[in-house]
Structure formats: structure tokens, C-alpha cells
N, C-alpha and C positions, 0 to 999 in steps of 0.2 A: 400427700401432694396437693397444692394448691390447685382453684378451678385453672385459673390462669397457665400453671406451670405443665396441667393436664393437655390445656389448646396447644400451646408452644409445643409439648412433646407431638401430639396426634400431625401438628401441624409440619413438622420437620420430619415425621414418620413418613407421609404424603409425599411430600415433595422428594425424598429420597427414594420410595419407590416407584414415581414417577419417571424421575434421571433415569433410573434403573432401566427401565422398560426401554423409556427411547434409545439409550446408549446400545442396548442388545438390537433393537429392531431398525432402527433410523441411523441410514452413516453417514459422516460428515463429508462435507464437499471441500476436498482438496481444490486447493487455487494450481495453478503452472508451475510457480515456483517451486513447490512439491511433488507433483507428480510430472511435470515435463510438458514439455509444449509451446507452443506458439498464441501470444497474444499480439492483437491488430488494431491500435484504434483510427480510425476511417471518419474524417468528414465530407460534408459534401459542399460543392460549390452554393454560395449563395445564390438566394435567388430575391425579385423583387420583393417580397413580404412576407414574415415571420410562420406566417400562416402555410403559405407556398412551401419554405423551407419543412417543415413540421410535414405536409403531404409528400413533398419529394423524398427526407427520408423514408417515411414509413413504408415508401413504393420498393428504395433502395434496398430498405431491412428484407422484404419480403423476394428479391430477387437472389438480392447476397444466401438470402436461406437454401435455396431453390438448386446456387450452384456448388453450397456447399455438402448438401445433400449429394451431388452429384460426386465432390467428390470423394465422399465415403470414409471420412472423418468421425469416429465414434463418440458420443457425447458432445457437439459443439456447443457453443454460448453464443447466441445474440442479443445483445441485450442495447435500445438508446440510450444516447447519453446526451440532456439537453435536446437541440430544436434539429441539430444538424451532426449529430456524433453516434458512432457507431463503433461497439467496443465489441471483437468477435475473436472468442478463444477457442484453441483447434487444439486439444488435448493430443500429443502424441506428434504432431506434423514437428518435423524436427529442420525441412526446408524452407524458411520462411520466401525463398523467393518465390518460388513457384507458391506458396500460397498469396501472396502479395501482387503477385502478376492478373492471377485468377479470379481474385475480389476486386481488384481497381480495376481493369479495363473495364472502359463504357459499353463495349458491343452495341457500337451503332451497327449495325449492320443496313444495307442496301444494294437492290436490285436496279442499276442504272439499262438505258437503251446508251450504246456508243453511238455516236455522232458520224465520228469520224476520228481521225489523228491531227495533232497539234504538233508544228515549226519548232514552236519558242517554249523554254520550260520556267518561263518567266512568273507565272500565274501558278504552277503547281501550288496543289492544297487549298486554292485560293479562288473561288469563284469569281469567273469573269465580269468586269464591269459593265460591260457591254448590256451582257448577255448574264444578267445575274442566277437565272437559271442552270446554266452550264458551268463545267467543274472540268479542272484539265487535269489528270493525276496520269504517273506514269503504269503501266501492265507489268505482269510477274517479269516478264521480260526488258522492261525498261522504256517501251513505246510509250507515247505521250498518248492518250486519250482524252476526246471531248465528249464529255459525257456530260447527258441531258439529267433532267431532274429525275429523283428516283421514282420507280412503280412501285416498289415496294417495300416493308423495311421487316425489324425480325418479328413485328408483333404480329404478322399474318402467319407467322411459321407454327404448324403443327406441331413438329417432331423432327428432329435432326438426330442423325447416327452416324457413326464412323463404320466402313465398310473397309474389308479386301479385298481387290477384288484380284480371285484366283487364274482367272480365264482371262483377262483382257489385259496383262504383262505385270498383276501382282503387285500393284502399285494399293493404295490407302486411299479413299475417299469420302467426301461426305455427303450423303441424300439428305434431302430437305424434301419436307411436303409440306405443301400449304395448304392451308383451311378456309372456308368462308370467303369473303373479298378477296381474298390473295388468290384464290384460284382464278377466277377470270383474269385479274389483274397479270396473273402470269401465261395466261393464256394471248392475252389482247398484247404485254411484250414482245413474246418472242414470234408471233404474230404478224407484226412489226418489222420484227430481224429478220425472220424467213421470205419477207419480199424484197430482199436486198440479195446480189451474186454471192457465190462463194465464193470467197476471198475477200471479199469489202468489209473494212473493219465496220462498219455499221451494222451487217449480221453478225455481229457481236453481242454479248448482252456483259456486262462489268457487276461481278459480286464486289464489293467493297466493304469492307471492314475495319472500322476507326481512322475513315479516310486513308485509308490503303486498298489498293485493287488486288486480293487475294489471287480472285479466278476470272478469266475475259471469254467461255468458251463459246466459238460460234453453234447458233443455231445447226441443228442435224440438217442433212438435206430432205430426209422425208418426212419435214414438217413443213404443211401448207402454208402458203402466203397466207394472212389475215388468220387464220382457221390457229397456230399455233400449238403448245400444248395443254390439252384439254386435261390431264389427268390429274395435276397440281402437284407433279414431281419434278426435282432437277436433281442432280449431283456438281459437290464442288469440288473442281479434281487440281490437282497441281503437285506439287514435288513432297508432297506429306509423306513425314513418318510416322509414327501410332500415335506418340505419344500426342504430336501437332494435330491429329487428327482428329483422337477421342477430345481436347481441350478447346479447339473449333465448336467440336460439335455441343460440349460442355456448356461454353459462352451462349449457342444459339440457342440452345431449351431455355436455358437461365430468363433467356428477355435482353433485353437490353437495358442498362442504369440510366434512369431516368433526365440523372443530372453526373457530371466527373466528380468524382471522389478523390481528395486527397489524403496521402497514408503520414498521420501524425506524431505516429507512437509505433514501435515494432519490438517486441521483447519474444525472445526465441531460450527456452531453457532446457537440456539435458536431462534425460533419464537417471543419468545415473548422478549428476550435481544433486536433483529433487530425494531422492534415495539416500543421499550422503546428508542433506540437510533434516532432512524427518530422523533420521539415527542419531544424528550427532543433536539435535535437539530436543530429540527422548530421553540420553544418556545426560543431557544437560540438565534435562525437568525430574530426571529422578534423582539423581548423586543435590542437585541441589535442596531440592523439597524433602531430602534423607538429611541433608545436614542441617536443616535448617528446623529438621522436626527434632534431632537429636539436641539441637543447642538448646529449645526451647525447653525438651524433657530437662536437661539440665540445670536449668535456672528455676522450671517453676514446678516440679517433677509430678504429682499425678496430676494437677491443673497442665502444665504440660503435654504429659500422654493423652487426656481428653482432648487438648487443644490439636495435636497432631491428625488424632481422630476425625476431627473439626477441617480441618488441612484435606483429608482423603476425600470427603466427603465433599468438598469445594471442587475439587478438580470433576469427581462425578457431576453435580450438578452444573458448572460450566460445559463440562462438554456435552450434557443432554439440553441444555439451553440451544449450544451453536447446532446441532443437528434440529432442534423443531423448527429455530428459526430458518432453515437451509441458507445457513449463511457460508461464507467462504473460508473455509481456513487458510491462510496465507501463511509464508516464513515470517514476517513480522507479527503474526497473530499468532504465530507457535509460544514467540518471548514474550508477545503482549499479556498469553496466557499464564509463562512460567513468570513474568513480573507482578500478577495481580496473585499470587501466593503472598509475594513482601507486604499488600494489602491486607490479606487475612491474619496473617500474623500481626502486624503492627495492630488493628483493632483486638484481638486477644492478649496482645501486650500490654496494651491501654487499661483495657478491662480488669488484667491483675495487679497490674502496677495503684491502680486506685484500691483494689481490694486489698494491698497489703497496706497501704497507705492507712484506711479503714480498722485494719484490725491490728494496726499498730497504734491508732489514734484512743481506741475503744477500751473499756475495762474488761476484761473476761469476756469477750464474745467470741461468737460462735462463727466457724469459719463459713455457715451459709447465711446467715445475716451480713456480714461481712462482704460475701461475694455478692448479695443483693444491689447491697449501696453501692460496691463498685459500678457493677453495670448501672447503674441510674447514673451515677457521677460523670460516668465515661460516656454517657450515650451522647453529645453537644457535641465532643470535640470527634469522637467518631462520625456522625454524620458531617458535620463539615467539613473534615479534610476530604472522606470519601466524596462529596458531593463537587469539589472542586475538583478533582481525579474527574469523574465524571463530565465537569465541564471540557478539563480537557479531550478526554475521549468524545463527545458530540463536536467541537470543531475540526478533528481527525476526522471525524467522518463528512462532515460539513464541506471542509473546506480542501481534505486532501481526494487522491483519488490511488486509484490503483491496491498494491499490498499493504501500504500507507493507509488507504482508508481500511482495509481489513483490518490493520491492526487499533485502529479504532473503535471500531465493532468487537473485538474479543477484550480488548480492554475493557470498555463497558461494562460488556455480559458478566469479566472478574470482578469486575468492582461491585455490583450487586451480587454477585453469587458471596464473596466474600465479608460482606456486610450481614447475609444470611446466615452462614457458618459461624458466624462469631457469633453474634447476638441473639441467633435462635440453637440451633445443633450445640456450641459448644457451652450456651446458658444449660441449656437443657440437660446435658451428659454432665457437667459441673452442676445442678441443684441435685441430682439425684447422687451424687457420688459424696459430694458432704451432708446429705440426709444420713448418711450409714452409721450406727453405731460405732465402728471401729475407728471411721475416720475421723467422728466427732473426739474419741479416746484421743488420738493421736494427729491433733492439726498442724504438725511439722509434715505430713507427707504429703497437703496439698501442694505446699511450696508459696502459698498464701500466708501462711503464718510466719515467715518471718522477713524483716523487710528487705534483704539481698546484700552481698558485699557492695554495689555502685553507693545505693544508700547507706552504706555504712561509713565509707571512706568520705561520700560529702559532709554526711552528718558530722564526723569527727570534725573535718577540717573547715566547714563552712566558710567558705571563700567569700568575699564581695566581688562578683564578678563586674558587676555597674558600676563599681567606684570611681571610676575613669572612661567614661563611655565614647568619648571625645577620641582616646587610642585603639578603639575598636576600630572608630571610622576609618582613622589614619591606616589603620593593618589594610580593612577593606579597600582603603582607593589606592594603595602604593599596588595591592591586587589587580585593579581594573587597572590600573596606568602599565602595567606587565602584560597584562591579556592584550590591552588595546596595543600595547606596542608589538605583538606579534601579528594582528591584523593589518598593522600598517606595513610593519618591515617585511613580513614573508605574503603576507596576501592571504584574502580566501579562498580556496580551490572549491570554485563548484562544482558539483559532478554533473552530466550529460542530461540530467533532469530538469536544470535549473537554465541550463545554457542553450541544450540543444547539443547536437549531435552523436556519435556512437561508441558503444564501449562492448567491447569483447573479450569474454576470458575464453582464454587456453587450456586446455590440462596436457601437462609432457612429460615422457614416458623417463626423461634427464633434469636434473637443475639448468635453469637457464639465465645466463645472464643481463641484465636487463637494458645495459650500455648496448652489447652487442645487437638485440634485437632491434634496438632502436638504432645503430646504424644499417642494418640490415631494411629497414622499413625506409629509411630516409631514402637508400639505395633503389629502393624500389617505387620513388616516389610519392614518398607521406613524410616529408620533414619534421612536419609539426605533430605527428604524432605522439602521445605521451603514453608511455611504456613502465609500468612497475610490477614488481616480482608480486605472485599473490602462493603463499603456503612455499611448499617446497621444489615442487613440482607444477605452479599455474605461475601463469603470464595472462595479464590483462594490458591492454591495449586500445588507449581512449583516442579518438580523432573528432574533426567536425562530422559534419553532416556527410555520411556516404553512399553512394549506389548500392547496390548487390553489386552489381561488379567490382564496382572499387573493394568492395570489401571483400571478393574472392581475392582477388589481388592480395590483398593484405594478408588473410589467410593462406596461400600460397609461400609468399616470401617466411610467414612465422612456421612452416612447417618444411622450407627446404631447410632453414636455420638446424630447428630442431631433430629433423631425421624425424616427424610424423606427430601429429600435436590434432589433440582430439575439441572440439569448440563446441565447450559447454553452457556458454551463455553469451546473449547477443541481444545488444538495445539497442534502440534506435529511437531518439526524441528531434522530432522537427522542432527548427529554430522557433515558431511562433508558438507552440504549446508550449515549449521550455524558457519563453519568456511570461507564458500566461502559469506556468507550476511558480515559477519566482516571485509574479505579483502575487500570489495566491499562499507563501510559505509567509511573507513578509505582512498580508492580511491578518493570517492562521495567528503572528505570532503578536500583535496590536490589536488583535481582539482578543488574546488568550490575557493580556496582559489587563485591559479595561475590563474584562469578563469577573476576571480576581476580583480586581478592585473595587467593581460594584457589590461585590458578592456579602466581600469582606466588609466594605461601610456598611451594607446592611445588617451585617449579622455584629457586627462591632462597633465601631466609631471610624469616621473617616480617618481618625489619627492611624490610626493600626493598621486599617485598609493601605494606605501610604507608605509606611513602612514594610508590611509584608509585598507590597510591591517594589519598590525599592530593592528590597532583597530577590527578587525575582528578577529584575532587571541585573542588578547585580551577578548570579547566578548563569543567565544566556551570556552575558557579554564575555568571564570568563571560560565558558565551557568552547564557545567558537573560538576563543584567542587560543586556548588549551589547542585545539585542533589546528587552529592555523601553525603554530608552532610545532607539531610534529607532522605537520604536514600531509596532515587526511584530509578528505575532500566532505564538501558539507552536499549530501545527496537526501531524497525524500525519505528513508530510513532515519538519518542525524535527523528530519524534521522532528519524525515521528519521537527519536530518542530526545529532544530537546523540551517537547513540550511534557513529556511525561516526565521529566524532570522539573520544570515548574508544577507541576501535579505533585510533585516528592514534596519539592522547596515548599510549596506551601500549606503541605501537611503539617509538617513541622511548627512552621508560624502558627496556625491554625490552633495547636495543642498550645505551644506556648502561650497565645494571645485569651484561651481559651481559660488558661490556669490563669491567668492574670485579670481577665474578667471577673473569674469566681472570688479571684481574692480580693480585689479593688470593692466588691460589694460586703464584704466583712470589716472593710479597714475602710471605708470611703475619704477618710481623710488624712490618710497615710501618703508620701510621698512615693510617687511613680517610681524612682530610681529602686528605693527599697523593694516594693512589690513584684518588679520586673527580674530583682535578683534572687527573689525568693521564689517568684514563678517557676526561673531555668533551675535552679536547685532541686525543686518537686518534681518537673519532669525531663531531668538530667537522665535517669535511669531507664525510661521510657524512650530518652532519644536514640540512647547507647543499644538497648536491647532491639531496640526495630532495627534499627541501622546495621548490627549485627549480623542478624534472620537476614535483608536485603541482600547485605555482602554475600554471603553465601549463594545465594540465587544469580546474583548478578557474575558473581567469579566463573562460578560454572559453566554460564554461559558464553562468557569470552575467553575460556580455556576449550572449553567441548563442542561449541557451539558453532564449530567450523567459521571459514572468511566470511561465509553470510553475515554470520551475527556479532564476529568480533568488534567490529568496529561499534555496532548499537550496545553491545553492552559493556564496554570500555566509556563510552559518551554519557553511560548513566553511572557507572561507576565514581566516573571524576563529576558529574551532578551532585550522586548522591553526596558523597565527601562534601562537595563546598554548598550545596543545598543546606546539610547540616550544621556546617558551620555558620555559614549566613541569617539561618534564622535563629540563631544564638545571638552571635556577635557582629551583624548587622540592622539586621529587623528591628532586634531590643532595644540597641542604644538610639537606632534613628528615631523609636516611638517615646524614649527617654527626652531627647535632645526637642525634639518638635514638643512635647510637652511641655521643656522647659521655657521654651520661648512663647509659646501659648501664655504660659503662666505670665512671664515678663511684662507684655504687651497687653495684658489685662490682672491686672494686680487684685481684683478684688472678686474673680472667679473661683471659685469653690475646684481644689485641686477634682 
């Protein structure tokens, strides 16, 4: 064994017992959508200056903590987002109102002196003009109050509890004790009140809360005029039940929010949906990762079985990646994970398709000579396709947010963990396995020695596929003239991410039909509600923008339907974030698209840069016509599936354009048209075999992969397909045709 082939081993030895360790000791951090719960994302009002903003949240983050602590939520999340965003996930809270009511109210709270009573309810809420100090608001009872400026607010509060009280008719109450300033302060109040008769509303004293007067109790009789109370306690009494009472007293420890918070985002998911979606996406990642390890034993049989090896070994070091980095695992990061398999296998594809190429090319050589050159020959177009994968994974995360940008993040982590497994673990298990004597005897069982039926059937028949590059195009634009007429004639459907407002699935215990529900809802006042069957037994249910209330409602009318209907997922996108997710998919998708492009002129010629874009654009326009025609909805998931389909599309191009470099520098004065048909020839067998391994991964996924994931992996399915085709029979002839008019327009350039 070589020094070299010694590092490579020591060095992939390391690393795998490294995964090891952390996979046993570190566990990964489930997102909502797996294990249940409530996600919240929360801004806060502007205020004058960037800086202002940036201090008010942090005040905000630090309160919201305070009363989420309070209410005893295991594990929460708080985490900024930007200057003014607050994204707070409550593992396990399956009510999102009551936790929504909880975090947005402001608790202003205040200690007013009443004045007196107010005629006119003209002014309620509204400070007097007069008298901009005073405030007329009505009493628990309905009395109009003139209330002076406040003494005091909730930051002088010590401590608030909710109380029963057994002895005085068993009613719920709340004591407050104040600290520091607030004690005189409430001394010199009711001080105040106590020199006024009993019965004059001005021995009163007015709690108020979000500009509401909670509690107005007069001052006792045996507290002195001026003198007050000295001990810096009150109680706030009024018609409370526990629960109003402990959530009172909850607000007033909290503090009060510095500035109002609006709720932007609201995603509420089921225990047992999250339970259903880790199962069916286990059973997806092994029945696929089994057939796709069995297809490759097949084809390249003990290069193969090491390559499978190489496979196990991917999956351990990605998931000991995503546990050190404590990143999130989300459901679109479960498939981002099971897709970045289709990666590891295509570079071990690559790697023996060059190897047999090698040792079909060679006299008598030796299957580890052979596998040498391969991997050197393959390492260019492996690193580039990977690296463009990866571009797209950094704008996922860049530019999406939520399980979207998770699945950004596990993408990533695949695409280099599977760039490892090939080139280091499955070099390294294939140089010692063709060192052997026996297999040196017998180089039919690496599956390297001979060069496959794909190659056999082209070799026989060797097509001109470029002879006519001009009918390529014409296939591809009577394509797009098809996709674009489905966007025109049936529309895009965007999902509630993109537009704003709410979408709620059902699970019912009966098939339901989806006609009925939706008169059933119009009946109930939601017309415009849109209603589609989801499995056998789920109803989803999209509308605008809704209350909790409106949305009990909603849920009400879908479970007298149904006779009991359990709701297992609940979103909620305000219109202005669901207009800033849409500028944000259409940025993602104009920079993924210039991202290529540059990538590609650098590492090639802008000719090919142009054409493998071209086929990229080609590639989104039919996969959204695809969908508009069967009529699915393009939500932050289709993003996530769209761009890693240009990640696919341009692997493709990538190898191809790749084979056509190496060749163009052998032949430099060979005509493009031939070269390009020779290039897809050479890695015809390489397209077919990855594309293969993919399918299997991606089937299983929209077969087992429950409603979560069918739709994302249906979106890459019909990718991969026309991905494939396109950087065949569009990339080629467009870099064919631009060529040729290059040539025309400059007659005395050197092809």
C-alpha cells in the first residue's frame, strides 16, 4: 500500500469513528414538523431607527422568554430573526391560540387615580383633547371612567400570583406587590383615593390593562387620608376563573412588551402527523437506499458491494455532521438527506464508468491501475456537478427560511459527506480489494472489467445523435409551448406561503367528500374556501387570512360534517411575509439561475455556461407547467424541490460538458457537432445508471413517504426525467447551434 493510499485509509478510519462516537452520544434536534408542535414567527412594530428596532426586540426576546418559562413548555426555541423577527417554537403546545394570545399581548399594564365618571362615550380609548392627560375608558361594569394619568405601570411590580381565596366567597384573585418607587408611589395613590367619601368614584383607583380597565376597587375604609398603603400590596379582584387568573398574573411577572408585536407566521403540527412522517420517511430512506444499493451490486458487482459500503457509511457521517453542528432536522431535511444518497451514488457511478472506460481502453491492465485513472479522470466533473448542488443548497439557506431552509442545511451536509464516501471510503475499500491476489486472477468480479450492456448496445449501434440538432430544439420548445400553455390556461396555484393566509389538514375517522365539505364550509360562511381530499381519510382546507376564531368555526362546521375529525396541521402566513416568501422564491430562483451561469463560464466557456442554462431554464418552466396542469400548488417545499432539480439538471450538463472539454482538447480542430455526439455516447451509460440509483430513491419517497413528501418527490421525479433529457437533447444542440453561428460571423476563428 501506497504512503498516500495509507493517509486516505487512516484518514476515512478517523472520520468514521468519529460519526460513530457522536451518532451514540449527540442527538439530533428534531424541527415541529417531526416531533409536534407549535411554531410562531412574531414581529415587532417599527420604530424610529434600525438601531431602536434591534433594542426593542432584544427587550421583547427577553420578556417573551420570561413568560414562556412561565408557561412550562419543555424545550422552547427562541431564536432573532433579522432587526425586528422573532421566531419561537413550543415543542408539544398543540393550542396555538392560547399560546398566540400569550406572546402578542403588550401588558401594558397601569395603575390610574379615577377622576370621576364621564356623560359621553365619545372619547373612549382615546385621550382627551382638552385634557391630554386624562383617558375615559369604560369599568368591568360598563361605567365611563375619567381617568388621570397613570402612577404606575408593571415595571414597578415585584411579583404577581393568582390566589383563592377560600374564606372571602371563593372567588380567584390576583396580588401584586410592588418594589422600590412603586411602593410610595402606591402609597401616595391610594392616599389620594382615601381622602375622597365612600361611594365617590374618585376613591377609586382603575387597574388597566391594554387599555382595558380589568379592576376599579375602592380604596378600604381603614386606610388613611394621605397616609395610604404603606406595605406595597394590592389584590386584583373581579369575576376571574383560574385559568384568567394564573394568565393575568403570568402577563404581569413577564413585564410588559416593550413595543406590539405582530404574529406573521403561525404553524401548529400534530404528534401523531410528526410520528407518521419520521416512519414513513425511515421506511422511505431504507426500501430506497436497499434498492438502490442492490441495483448498483448488480451492475458493477464487488465495486458495487464496496460502493453500498461507501452508501452506509455516508448516511453515518451525515447524520454525525447534523448532530455536532446542532442543526435541525426538519421533514424536508429527512428527503434532503434521502436525495443526497442519488449524489453519492452518481459520483461512484462516474468513478467506475471511467474505470471501465480505462480498462477497456488499455492493454492487459490491471483492475487497480485502472481504477486509479478512473478516479483522477472523474474527479472535474465530480467536483463540479457537486459544487453546483451545493450552490444550490447555500441559496436554500440564504434565501429560504423555515423547513425550506433545513432542507438546505441537510442538503449541504449530503453533498459533502457524499463527495467523502466516494472519493475517499469507497477509493480506499476498492484499492485494497483489487490489490488481492484473487481478484487480480479473476477482474470479471469487480464489475470494472467489462464495459456493461448500455455500452454495449451504443457501441453496436452508434447513433449520430447531433445530426440534426435544430429537431432537438423544435421537440424542446413544442415542450415549453405545452408547460407554458398549462400556466396560462389553468393558472399557478400558490400555496398559503406565497400568498398569505391559512391551510389546515384534517384527519377523519370516514372518507370524506370534498364537494360536500366545501358546501358545508360556504354554509358556514367561508365561500371562498378551498377544500381538497388529502390520503384517504385527510381533508385540508385553504382560506385567506383567519382569526382563531374564524378558524374554530371552520373546524366546528368540518367535524359536524364528518362526525369528529382530529386537526393535525395548522398554518398560518400573514399576507405581507407571504408576499416578502414570493419576492424571496423568485430572487432564490434568478440567482440560482446567474449563480450557474457564472460558475459554468468559469469553469468552461461562456458558450456552454449559456447553454447549460438555457436547459435549466428549460427544465423550471416545464416542471411548474407540469404542476399547473395537474393542478398542485407551488408552496416553499415545490421551492425547495425546484431548485434541487436545477442542482440535478445541471449535473448532467456539468458531466456532459465536462466529457466534451476533455475531448475538444484531443481533437481541438474537430467539429463541435461530432464531439458533442461523441461526448453523450461516452456518458450515455453514466446518465442511465445515476438516473436509475435516483429513481429508486425518489419512488420510494412518493410512494412511502406519506402526503408530506409526495408532492416534493413527484416534483423531482418529473425534474429528474426532463433534467435528463434536457441536458442531452437541449444543452447539447443549443452549445452545437451557438457554436455554429459563432463560427459563421467570424469565418477565420479557429473552431
Amino acid at each position: 500500500m501506497t504512503r498516500s493510499a495509507r493517509v486516505r485509509a487512516l484518514f476515512a478510519l478517523a472520520v468514521i469513528a468519529v460519526s460513530l462516537f457522536i451518532a451514540v452520544t449527540v442527538p439530533v434536534r428534531l424541527g415541529l414538523d417531526l416531533r409536534g408542535g407549535t411554531q410562531i414567527v412574531l414581529q415587532t412594530r417599527s420604530t424610529p431607527t434600525a438601531t431602536a428596532d434591534s433594542v426593542a426586540t432584544d427587550r421583547t426576546l427577553e420578556v417573551l422568554r420570561g413568560r414562556i418559562d412561565a408557561l412550562g413548555v419543555a424545550e422552547p426555541t427562541l431564536v432573532r430573526s433579522g432587526d425586528n423577527r422573532i421566531i419561537v417554537e413550543l415543542p408539544g403546545v398543540q393550542d396555538p391560540k392560547k399560546a398566540a394570545d400569550v406572546l402578542g399581548r403588550t401588558a401594558q399594564l397601569g395603575f390610574h387615580p379615577v377622576l370621576g365618571t364621564a356623560d359621553s362615550a365619545d372619547d373612549i380609548s382615546r385621550p382627551l383633547p382638552k385634557r391630554p392627560r386624562e383617558q375615559v375608558l369604560p369599568d368591568e361594569s360598563g361605567t365611563l371612567l375619567r381617568l388621570g394619568a397613570g402612577a404606575l405601570t408593571g415595571e414597578h411590580v415585584k411579583e404577581a400570583a393568582a390566589r383563592f381565596d377560600q374564606q372571602g366567597g371563593g372567588g380567584w384573585h390576583v396580588t401584586v406587590d410592588f418594589e422600590g418607587a412603586g411602593r410610595e408611589s402606591w402609597a401616595r395613590l391610594t392616599g389620594e383615593a382615601a381622602c375622597h367619601p365612600a361611594g365617590d368614584p374618585a376613591r377609586r383607583v382603575a387597574i388597566v390593562l391594554d387599555e382595558k380597565v380589568i379592576s376599579s376597587p375602592q380604596v378600604d375604609p381603614s386606610v388613611a387620608c394621605g397616609t395610604g398603603i404603606r406595605d406595597g400590596a394590592t389584590q386584583i379582584t373581579g369575576s376571574f376563573g383560574p385559568e384568567e387568573a394564573r394568565e393575568l398574573s403570568l402577563l404581569i411577572n413577564g413585564g410588559a412588551l416593550p413595543v406590539p408585536v405582530e404574529t406573521l407566521e403561525q404553524r401548529t403540527v400534530g404528534p401523531t402527523l410528526g410520528a407518521q412522517a419520521i416512519t414513513a420517511s425511515a421506511w422511505a430512506a431504507a426500501i430506497g437506499t436497499a434498492l438502490t444499493a442492490l441495483f448498483i451490486i448488480v451492475i458493477y458487482r464487488l465495486m458495487g458491494v464496496l460502493a453500498a459500503v461507501a452508501l452506509a457509511c455516508y448516511g453515518l457521517v451525515s447524520y454525525a455532521a447534523l448532530a455536532a453542528l446542532g442543526a435541525t432536522l426538519t421533514l424536508p431535511g429527512l428527503a434532503g438527506f434521502v436525495l443526497a444518497v442519488g449524489m453519492a451514488v452518481d459520483a461512484n457511478v462516474l468513478v467506475f464508468e471511467r474505470t471501465r472506460e480505462e480498462y477497456a481502453a488499455r492493454r492487459r491492465p490491471s483492475p487497480r491501475s485502472a481504477l486509479a485513472a478512473g478516479f483522477r479522470n472523474a474527479f472535474s466533473a465530480i467536483a463540479d456537478s457537486n459544487i453546483t448542488t451545493l450552490i444550490a443548497a447555500a441559496l436554500l439557506f440564504f434565501l429560504a427560511s423555515g423547513p425550506v431552509r433545513g432542507f438546505g442545511v441537510t442538503l449541504g451536509i449530503g453533498v459533502l459527506a457524499s463527495m467523502f464516501s466516494a472519493l475517499v471510503i469507497t477509493r480506499v475499500l476498492a484499492e485494497y480489494a483489487t490489490s488481492r491476489p484473487r481478484v487480480r486472477r479473476r477482474p470479471r468480479l469487480t464489475g470494472i472489467a467489462a464495459t456493461g450492456a448500455v455500452r454495449d448496445r451504443i457501441t453496436r449501434r452508434n447513433p449520430d445523435l447531433m445530426r440534426h440538432p435544430r429537431r432537438w430544439l423544435a421537440t424542446s420548445a413544442a415542450v415549453l409551448v405545452l408547460a407554458a400553455a398549462g400556466i396560462a390556461v389553468r393558472g399557478v396555484d400558490l400555496g398559503v406561503e406565497f400568498t398569505g393566509g391559512r391551510l389546515i389538514e384534517y384527519a377523519t375517522t370516514t372518507p370524506v367528500d370534498a364537494d360536500r365539505a366545501r358546501t358545508a364550509l360556504a354554509d358556514a360562511g367561508f365561500p371562498r374556501a378551498v377544500v381538497q381530499s388529502s390520503g384517504d381519510t385527510g381533508l385540508t382546507v385553504r382560506t385567506g387570512p383567519l382569526t382563531n376564531a374564524e378558524e374554530a368555526e371552520v373546524t366546528d362546521a368540518v367535524r359536524d360534517l364528518t362526525g369528529g375529525a382530529d386537526k393535525v396541521r395548522d398554518e398560518l402566513i400573514g399576507p405581507s411575509l407571504g408576499q416578502e416568501l414570493r419576492r424571496g422564491a423568485l430572487i432564490a430562483l434568478a440567482v440560482a439561475l446567474g449563480a450557474q451561469l457564472v460558475y459554468l463560464a468559469a469553469r468552461f466557456r461562456w458558450l456552454f455556461g449559456t447553454a447549460a442554462v438555457a436547459a435549466l431554464a428549460h427544465d423550471v418552466v416545464v416542471l411548474v407547467g407540469v404542476f399547473a396542469w395537474i393542478g398542485k400548488s407551488l408552496d416553499g417545499v415545490f421551492l425547495a424541490a425546484l431548485l434541487t432539480v436545477i442542482g440535478y439538471s445541471v449535473n448532467d450538463s456539468v458531466v456532459l460538458f465536462d466529457r466534451v472539454r476533455e475531448l475538444a482538447r484531443k481533437a481541438p480542430r474537430a467539429p463541435l457537432r461530432g464531439i458533442a455526439n461523441q461526448a453523450i455516447l461516452q456518458t450515455l451509460p453514466r446518465t442511465v445508471n445515476t438516473g436509475m440509483g435516483a429513481a429508486f430513491i425518489l419512488t420510494a419517497l412518493a410512494v412511502l413517504g406519506g402526503s408530506s413528501l409526495t408532492d416534493f418527490a413527484l416534483a423531482l421525479l418529473i425534474g429528474l426525467a426532463v433534467g435528463t433529457y434536457s441536458s442531452v437533447f437541449t444543452a447539447a444542440p443549443v452549445a452545437v447551434e451557438l457554436h455554429r453561428r459563432g463560427d459563421r460571423t467570424s469565418p477565420r476563428r479557429r473552431p
